[in-house]
PyMOL Python script that loads the backbone (N, CA, C, O; Angstrom):
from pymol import cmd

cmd.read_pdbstr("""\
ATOM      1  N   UNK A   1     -29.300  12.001  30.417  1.00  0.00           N
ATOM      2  CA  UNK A   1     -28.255  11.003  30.489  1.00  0.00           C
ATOM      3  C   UNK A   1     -27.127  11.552  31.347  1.00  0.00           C
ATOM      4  O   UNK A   1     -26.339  12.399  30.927  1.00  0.00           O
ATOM      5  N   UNK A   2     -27.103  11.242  32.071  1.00  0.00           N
ATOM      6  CA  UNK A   2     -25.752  11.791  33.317  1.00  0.00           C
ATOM      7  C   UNK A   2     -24.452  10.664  33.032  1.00  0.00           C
ATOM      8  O   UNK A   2     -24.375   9.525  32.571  1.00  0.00           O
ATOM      9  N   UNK A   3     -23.392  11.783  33.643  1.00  0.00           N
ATOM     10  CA  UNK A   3     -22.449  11.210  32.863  1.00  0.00           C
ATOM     11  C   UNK A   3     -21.962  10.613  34.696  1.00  0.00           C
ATOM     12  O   UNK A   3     -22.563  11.080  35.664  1.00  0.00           O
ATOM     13  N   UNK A   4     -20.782   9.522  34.867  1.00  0.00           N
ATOM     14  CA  UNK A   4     -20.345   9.196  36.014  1.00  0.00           C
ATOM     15  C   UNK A   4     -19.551   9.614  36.337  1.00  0.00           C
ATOM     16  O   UNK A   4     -19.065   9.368  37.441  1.00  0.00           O
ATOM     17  N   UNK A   5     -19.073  10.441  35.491  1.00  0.00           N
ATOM     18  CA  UNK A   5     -17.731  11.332  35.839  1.00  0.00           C
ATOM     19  C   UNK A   5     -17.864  12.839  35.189  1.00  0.00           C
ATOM     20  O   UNK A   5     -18.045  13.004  33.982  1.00  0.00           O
ATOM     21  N   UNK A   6     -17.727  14.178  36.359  1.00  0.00           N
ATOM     22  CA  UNK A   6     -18.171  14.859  35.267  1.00  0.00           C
ATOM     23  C   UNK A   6     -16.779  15.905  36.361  1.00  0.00           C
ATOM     24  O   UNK A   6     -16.467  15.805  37.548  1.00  0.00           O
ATOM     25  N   UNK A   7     -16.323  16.729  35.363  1.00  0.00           N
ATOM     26  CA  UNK A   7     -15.494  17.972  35.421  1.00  0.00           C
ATOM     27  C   UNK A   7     -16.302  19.299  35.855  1.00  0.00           C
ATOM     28  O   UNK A   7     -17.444  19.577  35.490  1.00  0.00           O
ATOM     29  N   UNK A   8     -15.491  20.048  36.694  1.00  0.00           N
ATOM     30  CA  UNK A   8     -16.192  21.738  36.637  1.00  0.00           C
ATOM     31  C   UNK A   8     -14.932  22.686  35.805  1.00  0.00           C
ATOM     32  O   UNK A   8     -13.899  23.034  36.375  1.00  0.00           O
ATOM     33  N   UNK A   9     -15.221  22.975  34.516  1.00  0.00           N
ATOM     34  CA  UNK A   9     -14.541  23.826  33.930  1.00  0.00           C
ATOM     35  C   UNK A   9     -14.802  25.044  34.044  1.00  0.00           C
ATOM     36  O   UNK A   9     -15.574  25.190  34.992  1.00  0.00           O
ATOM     37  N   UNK A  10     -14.367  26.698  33.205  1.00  0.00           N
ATOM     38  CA  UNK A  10     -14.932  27.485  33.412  1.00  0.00           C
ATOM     39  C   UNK A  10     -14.589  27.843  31.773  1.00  0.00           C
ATOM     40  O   UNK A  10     -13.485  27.811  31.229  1.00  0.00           O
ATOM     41  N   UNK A  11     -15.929  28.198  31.166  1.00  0.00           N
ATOM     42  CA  UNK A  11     -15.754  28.719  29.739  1.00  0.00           C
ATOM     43  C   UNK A  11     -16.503  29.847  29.571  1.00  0.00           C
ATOM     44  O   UNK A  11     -17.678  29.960  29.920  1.00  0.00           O
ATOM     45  N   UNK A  12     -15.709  30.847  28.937  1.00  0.00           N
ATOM     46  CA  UNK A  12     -16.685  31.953  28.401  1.00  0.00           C
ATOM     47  C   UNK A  12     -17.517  31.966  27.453  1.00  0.00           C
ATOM     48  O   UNK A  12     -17.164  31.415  26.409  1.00  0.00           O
ATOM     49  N   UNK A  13     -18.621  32.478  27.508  1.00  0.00           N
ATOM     50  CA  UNK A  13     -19.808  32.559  25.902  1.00  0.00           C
ATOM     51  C   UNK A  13     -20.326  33.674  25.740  1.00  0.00           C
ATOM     52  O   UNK A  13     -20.500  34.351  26.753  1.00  0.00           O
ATOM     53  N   UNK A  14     -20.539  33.958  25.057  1.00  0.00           N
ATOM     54  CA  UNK A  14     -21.378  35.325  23.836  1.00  0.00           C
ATOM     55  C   UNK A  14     -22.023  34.917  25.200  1.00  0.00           C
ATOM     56  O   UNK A  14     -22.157  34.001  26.011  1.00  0.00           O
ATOM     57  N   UNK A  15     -22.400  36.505  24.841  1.00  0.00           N
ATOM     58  CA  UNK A  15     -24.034  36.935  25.315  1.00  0.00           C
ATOM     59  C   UNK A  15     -25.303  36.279  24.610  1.00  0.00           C
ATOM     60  O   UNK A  15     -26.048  35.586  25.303  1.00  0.00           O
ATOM     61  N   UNK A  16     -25.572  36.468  23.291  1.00  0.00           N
ATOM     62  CA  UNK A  16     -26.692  36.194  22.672  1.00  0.00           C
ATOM     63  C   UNK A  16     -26.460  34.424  22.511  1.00  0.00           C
ATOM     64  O   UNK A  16     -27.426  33.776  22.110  1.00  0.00           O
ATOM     65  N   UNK A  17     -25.260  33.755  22.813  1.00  0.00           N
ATOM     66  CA  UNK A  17     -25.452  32.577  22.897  1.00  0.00           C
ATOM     67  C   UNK A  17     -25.873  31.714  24.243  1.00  0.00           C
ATOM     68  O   UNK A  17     -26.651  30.760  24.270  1.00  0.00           O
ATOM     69  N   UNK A  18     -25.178  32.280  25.319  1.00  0.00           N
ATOM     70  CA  UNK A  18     -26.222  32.183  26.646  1.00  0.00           C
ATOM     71  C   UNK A  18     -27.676  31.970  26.530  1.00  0.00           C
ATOM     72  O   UNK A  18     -28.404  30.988  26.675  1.00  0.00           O
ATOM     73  N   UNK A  19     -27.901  33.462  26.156  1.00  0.00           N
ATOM     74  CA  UNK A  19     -29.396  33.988  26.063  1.00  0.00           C
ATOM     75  C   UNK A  19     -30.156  32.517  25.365  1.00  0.00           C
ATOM     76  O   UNK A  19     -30.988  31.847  25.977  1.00  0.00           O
ATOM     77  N   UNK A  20     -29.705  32.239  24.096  1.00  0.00           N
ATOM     78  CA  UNK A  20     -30.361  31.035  23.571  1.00  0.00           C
ATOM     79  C   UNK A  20     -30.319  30.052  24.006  1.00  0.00           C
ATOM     80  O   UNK A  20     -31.329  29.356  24.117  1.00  0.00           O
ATOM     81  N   UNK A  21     -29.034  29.642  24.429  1.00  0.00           N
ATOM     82  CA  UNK A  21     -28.979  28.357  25.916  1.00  0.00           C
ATOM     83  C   UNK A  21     -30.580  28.575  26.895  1.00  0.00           C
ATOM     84  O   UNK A  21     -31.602  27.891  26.837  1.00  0.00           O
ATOM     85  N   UNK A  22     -30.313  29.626  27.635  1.00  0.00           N
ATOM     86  CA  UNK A  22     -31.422  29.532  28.290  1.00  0.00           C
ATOM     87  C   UNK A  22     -32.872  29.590  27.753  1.00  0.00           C
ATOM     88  O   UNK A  22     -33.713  28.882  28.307  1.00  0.00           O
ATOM     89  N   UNK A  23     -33.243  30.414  26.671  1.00  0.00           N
ATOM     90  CA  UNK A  23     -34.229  30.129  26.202  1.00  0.00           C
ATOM     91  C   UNK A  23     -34.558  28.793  25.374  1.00  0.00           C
ATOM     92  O   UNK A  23     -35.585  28.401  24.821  1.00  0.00           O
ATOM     93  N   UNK A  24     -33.580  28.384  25.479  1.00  0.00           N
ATOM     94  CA  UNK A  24     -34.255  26.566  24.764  1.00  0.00           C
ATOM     95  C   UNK A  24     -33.779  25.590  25.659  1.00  0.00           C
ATOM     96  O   UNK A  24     -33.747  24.396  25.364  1.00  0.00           O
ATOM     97  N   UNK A  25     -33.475  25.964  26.544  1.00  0.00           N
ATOM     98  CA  UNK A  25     -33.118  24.604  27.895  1.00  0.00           C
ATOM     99  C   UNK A  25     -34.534  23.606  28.478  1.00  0.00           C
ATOM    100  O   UNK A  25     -34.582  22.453  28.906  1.00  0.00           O
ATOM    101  N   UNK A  26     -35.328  24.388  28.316  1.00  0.00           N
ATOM    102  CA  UNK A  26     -36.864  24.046  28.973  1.00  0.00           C
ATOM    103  C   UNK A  26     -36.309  23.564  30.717  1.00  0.00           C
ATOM    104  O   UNK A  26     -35.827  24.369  31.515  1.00  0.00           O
ATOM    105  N   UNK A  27     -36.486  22.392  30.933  1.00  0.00           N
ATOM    106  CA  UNK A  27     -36.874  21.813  32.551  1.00  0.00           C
ATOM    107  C   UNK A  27     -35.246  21.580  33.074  1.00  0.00           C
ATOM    108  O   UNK A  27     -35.030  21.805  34.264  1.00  0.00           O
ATOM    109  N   UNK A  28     -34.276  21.203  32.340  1.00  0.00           N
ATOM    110  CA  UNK A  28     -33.044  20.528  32.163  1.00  0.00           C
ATOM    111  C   UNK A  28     -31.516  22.203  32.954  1.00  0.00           C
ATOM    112  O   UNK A  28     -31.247  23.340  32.565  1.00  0.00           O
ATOM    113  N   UNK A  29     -31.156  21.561  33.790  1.00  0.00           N
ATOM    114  CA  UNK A  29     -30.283  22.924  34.135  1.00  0.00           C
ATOM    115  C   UNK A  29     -29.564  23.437  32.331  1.00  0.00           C
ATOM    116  O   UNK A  29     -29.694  22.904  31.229  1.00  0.00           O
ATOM    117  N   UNK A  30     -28.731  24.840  32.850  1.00  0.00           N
ATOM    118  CA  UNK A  30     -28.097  25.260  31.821  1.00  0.00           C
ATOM    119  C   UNK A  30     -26.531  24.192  31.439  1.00  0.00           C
ATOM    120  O   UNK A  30     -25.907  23.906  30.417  1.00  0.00           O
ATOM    121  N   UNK A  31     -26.426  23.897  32.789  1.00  0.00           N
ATOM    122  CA  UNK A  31     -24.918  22.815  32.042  1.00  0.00           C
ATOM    123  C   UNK A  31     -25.572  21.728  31.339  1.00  0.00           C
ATOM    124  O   UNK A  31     -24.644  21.315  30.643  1.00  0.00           O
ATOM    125  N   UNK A  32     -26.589  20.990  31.072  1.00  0.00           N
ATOM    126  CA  UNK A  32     -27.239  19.705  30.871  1.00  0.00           C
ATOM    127  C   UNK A  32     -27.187  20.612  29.761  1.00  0.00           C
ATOM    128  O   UNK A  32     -26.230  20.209  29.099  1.00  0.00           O
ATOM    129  N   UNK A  33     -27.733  21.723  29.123  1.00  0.00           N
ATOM    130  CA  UNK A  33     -28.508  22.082  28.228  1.00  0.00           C
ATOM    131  C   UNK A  33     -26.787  22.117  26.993  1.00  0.00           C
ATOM    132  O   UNK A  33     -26.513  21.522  25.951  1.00  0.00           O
ATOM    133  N   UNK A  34     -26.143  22.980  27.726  1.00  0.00           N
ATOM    134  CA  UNK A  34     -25.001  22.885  26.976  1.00  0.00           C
ATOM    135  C   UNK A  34     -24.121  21.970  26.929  1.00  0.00           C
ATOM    136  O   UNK A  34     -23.288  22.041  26.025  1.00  0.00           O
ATOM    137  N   UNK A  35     -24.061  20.853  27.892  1.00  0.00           N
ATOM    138  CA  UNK A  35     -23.177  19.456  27.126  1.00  0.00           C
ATOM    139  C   UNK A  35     -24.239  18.968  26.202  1.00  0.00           C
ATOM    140  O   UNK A  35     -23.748  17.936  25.746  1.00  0.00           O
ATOM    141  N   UNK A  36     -25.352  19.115  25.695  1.00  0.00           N
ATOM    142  CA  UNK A  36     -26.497  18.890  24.727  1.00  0.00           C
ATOM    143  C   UNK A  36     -25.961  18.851  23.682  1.00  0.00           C
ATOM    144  O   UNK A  36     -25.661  17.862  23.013  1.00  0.00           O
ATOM    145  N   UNK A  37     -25.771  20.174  23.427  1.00  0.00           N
ATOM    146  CA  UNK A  37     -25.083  21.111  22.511  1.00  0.00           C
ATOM    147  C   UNK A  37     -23.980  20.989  22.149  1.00  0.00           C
ATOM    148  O   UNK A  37     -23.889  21.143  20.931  1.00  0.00           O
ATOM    149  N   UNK A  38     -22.949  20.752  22.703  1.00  0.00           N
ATOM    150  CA  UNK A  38     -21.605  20.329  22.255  1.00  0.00           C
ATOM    151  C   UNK A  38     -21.634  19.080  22.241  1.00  0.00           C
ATOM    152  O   UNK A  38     -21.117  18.933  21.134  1.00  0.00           O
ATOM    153  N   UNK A  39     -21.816  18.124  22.570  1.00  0.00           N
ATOM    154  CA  UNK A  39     -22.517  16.318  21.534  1.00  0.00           C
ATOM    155  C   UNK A  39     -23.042  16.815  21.066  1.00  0.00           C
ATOM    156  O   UNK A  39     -22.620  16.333  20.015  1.00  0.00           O
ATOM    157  N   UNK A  40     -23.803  17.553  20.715  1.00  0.00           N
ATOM    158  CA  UNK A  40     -24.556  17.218  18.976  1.00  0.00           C
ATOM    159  C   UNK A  40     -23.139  18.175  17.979  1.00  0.00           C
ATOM    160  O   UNK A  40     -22.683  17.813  16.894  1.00  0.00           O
ATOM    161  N   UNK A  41     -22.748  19.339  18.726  1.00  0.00           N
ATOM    162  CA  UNK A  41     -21.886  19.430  17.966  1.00  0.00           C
ATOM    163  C   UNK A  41     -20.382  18.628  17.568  1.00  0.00           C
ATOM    164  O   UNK A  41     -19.984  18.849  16.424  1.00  0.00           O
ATOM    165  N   UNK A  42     -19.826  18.037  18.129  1.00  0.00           N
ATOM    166  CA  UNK A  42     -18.795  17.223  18.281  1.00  0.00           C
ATOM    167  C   UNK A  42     -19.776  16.019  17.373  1.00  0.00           C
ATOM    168  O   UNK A  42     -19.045  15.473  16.546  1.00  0.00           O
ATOM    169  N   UNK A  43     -20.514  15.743  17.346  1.00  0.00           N
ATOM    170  CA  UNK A  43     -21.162  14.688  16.470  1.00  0.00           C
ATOM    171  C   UNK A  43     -21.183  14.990  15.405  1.00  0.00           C
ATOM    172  O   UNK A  43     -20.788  14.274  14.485  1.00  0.00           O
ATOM    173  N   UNK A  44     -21.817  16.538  15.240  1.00  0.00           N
ATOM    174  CA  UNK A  44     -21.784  16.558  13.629  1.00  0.00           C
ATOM    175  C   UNK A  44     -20.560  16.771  12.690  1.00  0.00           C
ATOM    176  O   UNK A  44     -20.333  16.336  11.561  1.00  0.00           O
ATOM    177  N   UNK A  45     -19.827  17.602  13.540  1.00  0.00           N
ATOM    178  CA  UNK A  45     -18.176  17.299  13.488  1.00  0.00           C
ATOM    179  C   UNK A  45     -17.480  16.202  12.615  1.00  0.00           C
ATOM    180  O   UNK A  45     -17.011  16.287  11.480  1.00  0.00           O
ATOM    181  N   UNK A  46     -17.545  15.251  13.398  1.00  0.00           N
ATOM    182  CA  UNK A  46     -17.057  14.173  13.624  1.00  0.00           C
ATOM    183  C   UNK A  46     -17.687  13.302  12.168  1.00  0.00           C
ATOM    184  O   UNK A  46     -16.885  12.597  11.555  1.00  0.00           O
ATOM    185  N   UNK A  47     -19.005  13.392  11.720  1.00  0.00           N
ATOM    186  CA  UNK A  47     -19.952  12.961  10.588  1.00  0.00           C
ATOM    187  C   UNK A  47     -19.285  13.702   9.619  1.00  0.00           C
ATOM    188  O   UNK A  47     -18.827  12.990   8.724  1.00  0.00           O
ATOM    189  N   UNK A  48     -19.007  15.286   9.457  1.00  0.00           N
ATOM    190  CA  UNK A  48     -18.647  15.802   8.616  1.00  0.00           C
ATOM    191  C   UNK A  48     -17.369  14.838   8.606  1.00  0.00           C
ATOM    192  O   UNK A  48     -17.216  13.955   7.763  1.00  0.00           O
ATOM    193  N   UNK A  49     -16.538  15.092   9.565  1.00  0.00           N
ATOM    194  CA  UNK A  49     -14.911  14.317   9.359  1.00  0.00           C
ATOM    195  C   UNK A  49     -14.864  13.246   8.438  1.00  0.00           C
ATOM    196  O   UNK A  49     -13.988  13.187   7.575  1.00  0.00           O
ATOM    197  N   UNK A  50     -15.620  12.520   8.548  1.00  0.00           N
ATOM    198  CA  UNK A  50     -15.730  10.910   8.582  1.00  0.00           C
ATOM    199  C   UNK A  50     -16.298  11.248   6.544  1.00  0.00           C
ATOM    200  O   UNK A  50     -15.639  10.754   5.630  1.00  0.00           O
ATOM    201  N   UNK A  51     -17.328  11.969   6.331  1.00  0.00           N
ATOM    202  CA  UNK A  51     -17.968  12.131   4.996  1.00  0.00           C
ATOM    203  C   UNK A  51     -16.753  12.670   4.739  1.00  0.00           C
ATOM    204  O   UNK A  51     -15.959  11.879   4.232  1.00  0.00           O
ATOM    205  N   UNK A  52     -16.389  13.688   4.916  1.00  0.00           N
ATOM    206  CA  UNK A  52     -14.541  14.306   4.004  1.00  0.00           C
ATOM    207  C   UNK A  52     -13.729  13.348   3.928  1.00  0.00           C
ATOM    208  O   UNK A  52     -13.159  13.311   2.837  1.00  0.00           O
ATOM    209  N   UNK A  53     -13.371  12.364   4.812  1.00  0.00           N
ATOM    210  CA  UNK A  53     -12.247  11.399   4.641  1.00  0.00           C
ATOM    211  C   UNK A  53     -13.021  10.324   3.559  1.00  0.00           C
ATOM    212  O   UNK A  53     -12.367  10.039   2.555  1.00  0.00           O
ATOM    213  N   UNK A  54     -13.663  10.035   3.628  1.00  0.00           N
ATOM    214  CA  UNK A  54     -14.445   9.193   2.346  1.00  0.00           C
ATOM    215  C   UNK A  54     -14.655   9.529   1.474  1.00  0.00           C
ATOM    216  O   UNK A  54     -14.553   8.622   0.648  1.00  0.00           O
ATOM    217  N   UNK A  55     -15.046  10.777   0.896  1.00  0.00           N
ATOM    218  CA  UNK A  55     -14.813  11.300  -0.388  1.00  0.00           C
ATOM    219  C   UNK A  55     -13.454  11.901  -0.849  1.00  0.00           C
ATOM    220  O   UNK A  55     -13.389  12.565  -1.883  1.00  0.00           O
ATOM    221  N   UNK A  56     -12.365  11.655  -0.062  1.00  0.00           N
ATOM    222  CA  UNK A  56     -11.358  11.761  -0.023  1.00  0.00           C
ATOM    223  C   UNK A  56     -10.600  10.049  -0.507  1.00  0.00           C
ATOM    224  O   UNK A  56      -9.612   9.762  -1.182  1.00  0.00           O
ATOM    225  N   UNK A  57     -11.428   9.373   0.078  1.00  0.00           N
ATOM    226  CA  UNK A  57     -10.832   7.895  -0.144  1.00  0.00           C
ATOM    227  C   UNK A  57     -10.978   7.764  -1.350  1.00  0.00           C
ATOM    228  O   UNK A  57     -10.074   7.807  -2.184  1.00  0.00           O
ATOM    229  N   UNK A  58     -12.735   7.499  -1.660  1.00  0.00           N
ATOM    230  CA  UNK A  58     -13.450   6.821  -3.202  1.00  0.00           C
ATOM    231  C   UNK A  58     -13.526   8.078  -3.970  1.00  0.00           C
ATOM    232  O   UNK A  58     -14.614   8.326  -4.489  1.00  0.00           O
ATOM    233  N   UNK A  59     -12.631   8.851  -4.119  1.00  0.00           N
ATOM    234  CA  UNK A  59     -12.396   9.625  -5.233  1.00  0.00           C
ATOM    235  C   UNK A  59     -11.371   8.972  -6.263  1.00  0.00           C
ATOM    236  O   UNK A  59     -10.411   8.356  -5.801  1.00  0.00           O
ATOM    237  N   UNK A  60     -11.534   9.081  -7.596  1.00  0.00           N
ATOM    238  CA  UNK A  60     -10.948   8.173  -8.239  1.00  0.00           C
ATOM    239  C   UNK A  60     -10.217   9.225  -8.661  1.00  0.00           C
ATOM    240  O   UNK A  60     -10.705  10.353  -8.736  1.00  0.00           O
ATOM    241  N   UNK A  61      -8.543   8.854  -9.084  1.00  0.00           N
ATOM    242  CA  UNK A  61      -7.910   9.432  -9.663  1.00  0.00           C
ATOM    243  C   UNK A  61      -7.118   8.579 -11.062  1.00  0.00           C
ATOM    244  O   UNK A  61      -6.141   7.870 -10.817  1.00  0.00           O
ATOM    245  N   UNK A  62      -7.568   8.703 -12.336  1.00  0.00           N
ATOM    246  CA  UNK A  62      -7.449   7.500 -13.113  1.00  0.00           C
ATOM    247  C   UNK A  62      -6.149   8.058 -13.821  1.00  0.00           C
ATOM    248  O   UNK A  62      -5.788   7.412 -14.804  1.00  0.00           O
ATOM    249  N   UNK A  63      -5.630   8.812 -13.582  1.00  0.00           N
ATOM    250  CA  UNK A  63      -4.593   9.231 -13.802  1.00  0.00           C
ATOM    251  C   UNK A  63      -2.813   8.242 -12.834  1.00  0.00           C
ATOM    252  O   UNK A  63      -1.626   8.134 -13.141  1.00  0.00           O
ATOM    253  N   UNK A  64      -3.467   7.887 -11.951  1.00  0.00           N
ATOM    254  CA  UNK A  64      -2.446   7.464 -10.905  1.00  0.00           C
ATOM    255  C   UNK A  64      -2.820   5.365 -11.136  1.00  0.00           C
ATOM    256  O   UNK A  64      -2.015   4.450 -11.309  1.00  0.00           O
ATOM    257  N   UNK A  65      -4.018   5.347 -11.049  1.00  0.00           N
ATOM    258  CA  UNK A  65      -4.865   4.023 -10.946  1.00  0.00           C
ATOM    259  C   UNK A  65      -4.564   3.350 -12.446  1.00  0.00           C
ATOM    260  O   UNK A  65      -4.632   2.130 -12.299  1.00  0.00           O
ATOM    261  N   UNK A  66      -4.349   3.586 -13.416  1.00  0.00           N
ATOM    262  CA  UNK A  66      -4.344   3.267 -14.406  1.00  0.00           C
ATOM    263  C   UNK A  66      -3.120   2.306 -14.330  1.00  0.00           C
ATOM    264  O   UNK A  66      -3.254   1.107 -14.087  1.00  0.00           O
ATOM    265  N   UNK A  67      -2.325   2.705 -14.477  1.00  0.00           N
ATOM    266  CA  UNK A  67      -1.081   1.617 -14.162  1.00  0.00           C
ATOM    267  C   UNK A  67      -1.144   0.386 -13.454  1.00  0.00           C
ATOM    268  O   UNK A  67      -0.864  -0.718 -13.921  1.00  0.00           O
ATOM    269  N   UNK A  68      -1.526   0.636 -12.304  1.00  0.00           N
ATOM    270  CA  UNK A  68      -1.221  -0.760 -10.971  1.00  0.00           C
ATOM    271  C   UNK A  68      -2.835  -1.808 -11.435  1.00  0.00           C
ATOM    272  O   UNK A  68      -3.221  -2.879 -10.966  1.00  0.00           O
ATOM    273  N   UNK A  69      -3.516  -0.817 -12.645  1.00  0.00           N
ATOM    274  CA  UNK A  69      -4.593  -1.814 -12.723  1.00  0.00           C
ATOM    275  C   UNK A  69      -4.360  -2.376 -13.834  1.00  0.00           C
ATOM    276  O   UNK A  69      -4.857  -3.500 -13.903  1.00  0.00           O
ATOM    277  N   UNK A  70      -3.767  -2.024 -14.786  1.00  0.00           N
ATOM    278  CA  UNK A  70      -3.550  -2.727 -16.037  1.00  0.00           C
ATOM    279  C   UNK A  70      -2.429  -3.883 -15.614  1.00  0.00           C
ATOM    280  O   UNK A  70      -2.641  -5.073 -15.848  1.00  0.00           O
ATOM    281  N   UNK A  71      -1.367  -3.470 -15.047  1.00  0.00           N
ATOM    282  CA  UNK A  71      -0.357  -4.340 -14.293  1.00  0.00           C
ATOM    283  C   UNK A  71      -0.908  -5.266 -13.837  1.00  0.00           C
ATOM    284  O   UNK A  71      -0.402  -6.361 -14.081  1.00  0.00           O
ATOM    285  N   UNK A  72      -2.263  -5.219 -12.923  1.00  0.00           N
ATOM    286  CA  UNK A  72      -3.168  -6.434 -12.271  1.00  0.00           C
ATOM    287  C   UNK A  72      -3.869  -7.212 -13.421  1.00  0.00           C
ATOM    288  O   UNK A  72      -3.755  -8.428 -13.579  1.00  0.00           O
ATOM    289  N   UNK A  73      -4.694  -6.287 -14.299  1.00  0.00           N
ATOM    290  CA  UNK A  73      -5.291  -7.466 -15.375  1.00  0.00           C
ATOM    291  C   UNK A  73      -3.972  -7.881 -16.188  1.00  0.00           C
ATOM    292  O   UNK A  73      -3.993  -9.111 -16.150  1.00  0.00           O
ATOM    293  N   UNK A  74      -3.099  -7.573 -16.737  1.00  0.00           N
ATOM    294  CA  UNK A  74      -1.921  -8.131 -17.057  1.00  0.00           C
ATOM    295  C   UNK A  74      -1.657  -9.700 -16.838  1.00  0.00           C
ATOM    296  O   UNK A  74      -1.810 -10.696 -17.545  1.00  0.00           O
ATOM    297  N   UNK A  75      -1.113  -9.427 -15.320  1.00  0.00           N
ATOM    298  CA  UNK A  75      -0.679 -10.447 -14.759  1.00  0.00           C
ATOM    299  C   UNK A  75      -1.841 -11.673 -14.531  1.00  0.00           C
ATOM    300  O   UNK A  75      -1.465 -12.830 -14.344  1.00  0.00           O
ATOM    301  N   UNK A  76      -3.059 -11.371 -14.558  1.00  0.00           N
ATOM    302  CA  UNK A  76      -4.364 -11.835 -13.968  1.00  0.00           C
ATOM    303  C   UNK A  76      -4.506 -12.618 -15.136  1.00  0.00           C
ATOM    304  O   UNK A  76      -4.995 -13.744 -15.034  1.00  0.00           O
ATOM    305  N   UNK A  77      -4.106 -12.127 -16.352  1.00  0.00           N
ATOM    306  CA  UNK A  77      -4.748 -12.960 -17.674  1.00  0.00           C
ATOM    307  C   UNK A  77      -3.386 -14.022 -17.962  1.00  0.00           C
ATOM    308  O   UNK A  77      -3.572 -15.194 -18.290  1.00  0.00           O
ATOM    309  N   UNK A  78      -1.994 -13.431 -17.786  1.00  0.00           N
ATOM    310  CA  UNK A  78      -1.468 -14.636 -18.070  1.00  0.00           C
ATOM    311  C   UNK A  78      -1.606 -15.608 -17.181  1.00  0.00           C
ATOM    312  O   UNK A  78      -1.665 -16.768 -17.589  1.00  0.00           O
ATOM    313  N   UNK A  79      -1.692 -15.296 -15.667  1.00  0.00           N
ATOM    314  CA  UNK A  79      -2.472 -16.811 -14.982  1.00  0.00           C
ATOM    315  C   UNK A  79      -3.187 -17.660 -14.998  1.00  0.00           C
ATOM    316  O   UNK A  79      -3.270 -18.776 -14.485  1.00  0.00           O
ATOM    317  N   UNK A  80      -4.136 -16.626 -16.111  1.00  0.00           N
ATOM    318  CA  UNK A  80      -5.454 -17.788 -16.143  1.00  0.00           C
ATOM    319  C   UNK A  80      -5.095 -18.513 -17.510  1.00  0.00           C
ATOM    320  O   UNK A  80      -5.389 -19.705 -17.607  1.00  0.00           O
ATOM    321  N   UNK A  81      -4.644 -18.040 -18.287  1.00  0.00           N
ATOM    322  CA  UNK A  81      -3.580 -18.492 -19.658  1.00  0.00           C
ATOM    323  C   UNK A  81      -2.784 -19.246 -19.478  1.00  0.00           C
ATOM    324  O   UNK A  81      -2.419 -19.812 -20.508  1.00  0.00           O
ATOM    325  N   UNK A  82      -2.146 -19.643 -18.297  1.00  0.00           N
ATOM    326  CA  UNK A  82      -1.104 -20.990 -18.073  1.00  0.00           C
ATOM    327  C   UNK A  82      -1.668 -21.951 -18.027  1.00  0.00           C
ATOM    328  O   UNK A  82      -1.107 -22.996 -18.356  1.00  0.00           O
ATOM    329  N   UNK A  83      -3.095 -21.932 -17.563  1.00  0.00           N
ATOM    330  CA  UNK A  83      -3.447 -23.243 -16.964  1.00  0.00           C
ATOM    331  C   UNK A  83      -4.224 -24.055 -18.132  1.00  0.00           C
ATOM    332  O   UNK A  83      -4.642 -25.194 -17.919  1.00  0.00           O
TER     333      UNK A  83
END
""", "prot")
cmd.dss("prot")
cmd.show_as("cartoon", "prot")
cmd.util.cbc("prot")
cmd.orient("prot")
């Protein structure tokens, strides 16, 4: 997948991480092989991010929730009680 716009940066890497770049690149140059690699990493990243902020959301804290929900059935029952 080629990108339409692409940058020449210059980054340093381990030795033994090179080494594995090139030994698992197969047919594909070494830059193809390593923007590979950083999308999948920036992806999984990004999945982790996304799973932490959600178990961060639907974590219940019934300590805090208890109030604004009794306040809601409260109010919820004398409405339906007026009519």
């Amino acid at each position: 997948m080629a990108s339409a716009a692409r940058t020449t940066r210059t980054f340093s890497l381990e030795k033994q991480v090179l080494e594995e770049v090139e030994r698992t690149k197969g047919p594909v140059s070494t830059s193809a092989r390593v923007n590979q690699l950083l999308k999948a990493g920036l992806e999984s990243e990004r999945r982790r991010d996304l799973h932490t902020e959600a178990s961060r959301f639907f974590t219940s804290r019934p300590e805090e929730d208890r109030k604004p929900r009794r306040a809601f059935q409260s109010a919820s029952v004398k409405s339906i009680t007026r009519d």
